[in-house]
C-alpha positions in Angstrom: -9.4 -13.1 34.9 -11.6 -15.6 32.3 -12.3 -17.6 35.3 -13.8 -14.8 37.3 -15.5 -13.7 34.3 -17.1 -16.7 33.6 -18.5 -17.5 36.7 -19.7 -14.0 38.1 -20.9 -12.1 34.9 -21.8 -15.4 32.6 -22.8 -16.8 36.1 -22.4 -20.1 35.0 -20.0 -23.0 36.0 -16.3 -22.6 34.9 -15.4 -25.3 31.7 -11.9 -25.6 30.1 -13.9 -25.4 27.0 -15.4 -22.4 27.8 -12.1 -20.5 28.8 -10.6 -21.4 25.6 -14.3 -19.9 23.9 -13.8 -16.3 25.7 -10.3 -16.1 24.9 -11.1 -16.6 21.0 -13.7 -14.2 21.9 -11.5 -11.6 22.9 -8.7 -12.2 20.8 -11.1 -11.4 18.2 -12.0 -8.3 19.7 -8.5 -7.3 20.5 -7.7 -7.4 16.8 -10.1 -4.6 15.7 -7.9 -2.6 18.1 -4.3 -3.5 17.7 -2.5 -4.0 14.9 0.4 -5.4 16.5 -1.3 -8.4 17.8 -2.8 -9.0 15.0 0.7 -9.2 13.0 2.3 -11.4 15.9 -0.7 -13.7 16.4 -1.7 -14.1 12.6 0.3 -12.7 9.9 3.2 -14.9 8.3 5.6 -13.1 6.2 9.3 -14.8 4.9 12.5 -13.7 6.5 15.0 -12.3 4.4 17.8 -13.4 6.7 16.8 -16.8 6.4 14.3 -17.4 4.2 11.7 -19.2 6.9 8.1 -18.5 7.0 8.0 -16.4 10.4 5.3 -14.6 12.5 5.3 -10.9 12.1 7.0 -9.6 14.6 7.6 -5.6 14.5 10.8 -4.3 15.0 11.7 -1.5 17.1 11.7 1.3 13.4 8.3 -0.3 12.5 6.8 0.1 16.0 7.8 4.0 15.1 6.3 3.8 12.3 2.9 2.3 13.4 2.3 4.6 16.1 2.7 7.9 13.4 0.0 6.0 11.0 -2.6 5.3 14.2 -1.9 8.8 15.5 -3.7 9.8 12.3 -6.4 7.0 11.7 -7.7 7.4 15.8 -7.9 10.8 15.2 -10.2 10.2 12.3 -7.7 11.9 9.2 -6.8 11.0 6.3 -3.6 8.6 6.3 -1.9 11.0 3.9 2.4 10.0 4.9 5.6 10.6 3.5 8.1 8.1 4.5 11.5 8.7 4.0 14.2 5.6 5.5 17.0 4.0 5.3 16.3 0.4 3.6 16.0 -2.8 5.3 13.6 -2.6 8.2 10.3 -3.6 6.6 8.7 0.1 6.2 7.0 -1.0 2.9 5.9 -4.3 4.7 4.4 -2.8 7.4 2.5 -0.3 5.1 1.2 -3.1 3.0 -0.2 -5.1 5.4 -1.5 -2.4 7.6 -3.8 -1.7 4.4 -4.7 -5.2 4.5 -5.7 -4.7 8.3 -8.0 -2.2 7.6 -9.5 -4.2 4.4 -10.0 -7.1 7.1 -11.4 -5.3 9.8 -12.2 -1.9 9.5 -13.6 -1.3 6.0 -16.1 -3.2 3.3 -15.1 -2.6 0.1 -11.9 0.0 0.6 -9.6 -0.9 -2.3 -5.8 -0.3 -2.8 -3.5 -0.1 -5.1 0.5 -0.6 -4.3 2.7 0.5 -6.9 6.2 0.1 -7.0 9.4 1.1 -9.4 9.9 -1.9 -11.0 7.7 -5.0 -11.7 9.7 -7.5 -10.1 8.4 -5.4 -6.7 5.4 -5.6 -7.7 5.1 -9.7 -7.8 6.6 -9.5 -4.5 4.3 -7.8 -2.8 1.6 -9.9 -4.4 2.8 -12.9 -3.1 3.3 -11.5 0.6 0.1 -10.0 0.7 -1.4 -13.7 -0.9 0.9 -15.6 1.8 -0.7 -13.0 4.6 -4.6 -14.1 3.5 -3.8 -18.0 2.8 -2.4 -18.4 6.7 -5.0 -16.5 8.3 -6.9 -18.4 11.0 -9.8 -20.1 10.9 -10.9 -19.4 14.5 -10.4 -15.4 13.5 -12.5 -14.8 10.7 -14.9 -17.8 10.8 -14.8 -18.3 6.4 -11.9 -19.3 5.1 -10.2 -16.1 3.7 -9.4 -16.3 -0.2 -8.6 -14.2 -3.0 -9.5 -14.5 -6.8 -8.4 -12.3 -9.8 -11.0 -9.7 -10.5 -12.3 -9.1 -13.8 -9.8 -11.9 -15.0 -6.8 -9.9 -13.8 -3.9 -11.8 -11.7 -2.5 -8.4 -10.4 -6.0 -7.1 -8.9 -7.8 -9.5 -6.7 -10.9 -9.7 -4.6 -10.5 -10.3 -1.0 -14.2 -12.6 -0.6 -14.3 -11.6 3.7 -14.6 -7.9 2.9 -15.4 -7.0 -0.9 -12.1 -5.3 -0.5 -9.6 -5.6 -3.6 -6.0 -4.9 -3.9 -3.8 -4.1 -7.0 -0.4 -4.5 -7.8 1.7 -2.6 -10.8 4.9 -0.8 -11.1 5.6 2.6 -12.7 7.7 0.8 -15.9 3.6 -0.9 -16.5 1.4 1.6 -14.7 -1.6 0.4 -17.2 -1.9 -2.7 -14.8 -3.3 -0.5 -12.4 -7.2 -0.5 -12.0 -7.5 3.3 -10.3 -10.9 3.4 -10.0 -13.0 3.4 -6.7 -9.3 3.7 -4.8 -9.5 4.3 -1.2 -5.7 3.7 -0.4 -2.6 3.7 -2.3 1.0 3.4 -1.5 4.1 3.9 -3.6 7.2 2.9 -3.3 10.4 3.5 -4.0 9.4 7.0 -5.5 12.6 8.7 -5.6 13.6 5.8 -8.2 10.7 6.3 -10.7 12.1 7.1 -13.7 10.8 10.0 -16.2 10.0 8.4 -19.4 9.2 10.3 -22.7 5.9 12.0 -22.8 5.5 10.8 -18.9 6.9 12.3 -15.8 6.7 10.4 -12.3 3.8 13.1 -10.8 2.1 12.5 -13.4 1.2 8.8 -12.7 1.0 9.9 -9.2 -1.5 12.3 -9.6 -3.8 9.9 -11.6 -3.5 7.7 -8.8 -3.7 9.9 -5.4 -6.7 11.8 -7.4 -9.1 9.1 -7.1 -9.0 9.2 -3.6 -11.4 10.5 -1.1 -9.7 11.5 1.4 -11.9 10.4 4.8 -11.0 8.5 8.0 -8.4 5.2 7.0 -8.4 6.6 3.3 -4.5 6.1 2.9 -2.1 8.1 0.7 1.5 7.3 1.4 4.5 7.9 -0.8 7.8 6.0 0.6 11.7 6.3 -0.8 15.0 5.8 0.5 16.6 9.4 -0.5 17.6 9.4 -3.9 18.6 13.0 -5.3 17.3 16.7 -4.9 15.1 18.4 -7.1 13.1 15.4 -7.8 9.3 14.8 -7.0 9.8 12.9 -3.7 12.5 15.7 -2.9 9.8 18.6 -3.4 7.3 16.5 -1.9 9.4 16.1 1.2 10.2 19.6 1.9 6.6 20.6 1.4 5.7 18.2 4.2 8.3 19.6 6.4 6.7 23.3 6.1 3.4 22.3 6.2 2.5 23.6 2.9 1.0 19.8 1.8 -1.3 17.5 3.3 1.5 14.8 4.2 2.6 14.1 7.4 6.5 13.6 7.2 8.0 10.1 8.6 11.9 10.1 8.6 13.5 6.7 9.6 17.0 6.9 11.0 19.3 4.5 10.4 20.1 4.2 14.7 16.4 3.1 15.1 17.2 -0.1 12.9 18.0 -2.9 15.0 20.9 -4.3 12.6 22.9 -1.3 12.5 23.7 -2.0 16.2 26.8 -4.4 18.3 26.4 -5.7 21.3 28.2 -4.0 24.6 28.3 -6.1 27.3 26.5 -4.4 30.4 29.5 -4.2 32.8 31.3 -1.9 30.1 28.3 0.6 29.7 29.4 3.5 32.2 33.0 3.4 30.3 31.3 3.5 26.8 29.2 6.6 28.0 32.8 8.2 29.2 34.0 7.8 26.4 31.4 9.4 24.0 32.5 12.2 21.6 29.9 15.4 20.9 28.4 14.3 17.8 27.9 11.0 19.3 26.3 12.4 22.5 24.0 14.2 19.7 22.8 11.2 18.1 22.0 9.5 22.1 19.8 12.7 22.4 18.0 11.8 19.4 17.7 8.3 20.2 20.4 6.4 19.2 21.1 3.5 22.2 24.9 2.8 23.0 24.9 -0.6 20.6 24.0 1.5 17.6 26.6 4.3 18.3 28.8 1.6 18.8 28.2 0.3 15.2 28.3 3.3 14.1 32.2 4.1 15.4 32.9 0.9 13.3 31.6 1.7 10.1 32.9 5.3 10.4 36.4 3.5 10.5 35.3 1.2 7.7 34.5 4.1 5.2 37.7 6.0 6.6 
């Protein structure tokens, strides 16, 4: 405990003061570590339920999600993913503001570039990312965190805590997009990029993913809900699966997102597992909990 701590390693009388000191202390620490904290304790994003400034709290699909992209950056890899999901669960969120983690605390001038389909995306993520710096703690950091346009350009700015910049663009205005010195880029929505005359959809992301180096927390991660065969984030997919790209393939479910689920109340659980058909005793394998197979039994009637 802080009280023990204080008293037989600091050897020094306990203080209320200096409790609250060593807990800053090792929140700070903590933070370096664990992502999740750091989103909980810090980050405010806006709810789209409600529209409320809100701490960041993962859900159970982003928790997933995490854990695949610090399997890769503890081993030391590149953080090269594909991410394929169903929509509404935050994937892109959590992607964008885990870059911003490791801009804060894990790299000095590692800059990124997020690029989405349209450029109405695009300002979005500006403005989380720019709502994410503004609430940051002063305790945490010890400067006030603050970002200004590099170069006189409102879609890249200059984090001042790290060196670290971040640009914003879309693939209808990809010359918005300062590619050089990129250390992590993600891209989203890629299975809606159009193919315009004289430019395919690879080709913007090659020009982007090529100047990268991959090394430890260098990030590459191309994101779509599916959207067609045949197409770029299609081929990119299957690749991944075989192992014949440098990706690591993420698929998303729709039972691990929390609101495709109903609530069963507990004393009708062992009747609910009775009453389970094959296909739904398949998707309980693969995870799906009761609530979500539940849901799932109502939309199937829905649809017919």
């Amino acid at each position: 405990g802080s009280k023990g701590y204080i008293i037989t390693v600091l050897q020094t009388g306990y203080t209320e003061q200096l409790g609250n000191d060593l807990w800053i202390e090792f929140c700070k620490e903590r933070v370096v570590y664990d992502f999740e904290f750091w989103a909980i304790i810090t980050v405010i994003i806006t709810d789209k339920v409600s529209g409320a400034d809100i701490n960041f709290k993962l859900n159970r699909a982003q928790r997933y999600y995490l854990s695949r992209l610090e399997e890769l950056r503890l081993k030391g890899l590149p953080i090269d993913v594909i991410l394929l999901k169903a929509r509404q669960w935050g994937g892109s969120t959590l992607t964008q503001l885990y870059m911003l983690w490791i801009q804060l605390f894990h790299k000095q001038n590692w800059n990124s570039v997020i690029c989405g389909h349209v450029e109405s995306a695009a300002r979005n993520v500006s403005g989380m990312l720019q709502k994410a710096v503004d609430h940051m703690p002063l305790w945490l950091t010890d400067i006030q965190i603050k970002t200004s346009p590099y170069m006189g350009s409102v879609k890249t700015r200059t984090i001042n805590y790290s060196g670290s910049r971040f640009s914003v663009g879309s693939a209808e205005k990809p010359e918005s997009l300062r590619s050089e010195n990129i250390s992590m880029a993600h891209l989203t929505e890629v299975g809606l990029w159009r193919e315009t005359k004289g430019k395919k959809p690879e080709d913007l992301i090659q020009a982007i993913f090529g100047s990268i180096l991959s090394s430890p927390c260098s990030m590459k991660v191309l994101e779509s809900t599916a959207k067609g065969i045949g197409n770029y984030f299609h081929r990119t997919w299957l690749s991944a699966e075989s192992g014949t790209n440098n990706f690591t393939p993420i698929f998303i479910p729709w039972f691990m997102i929390d609101m495709y689920s109903e609530y069963i109340d507990h004393t009708t659980y062992y009747k609910f597992a009775q009453s389970l058909n094959e296909y739904e005793v398949e998707l309980f394998k693969l995870g799906a909990t009761f609530e979500a197979i539940k849901w799932y039994r109502a939309k199937s009637k829905e649809m017919n």
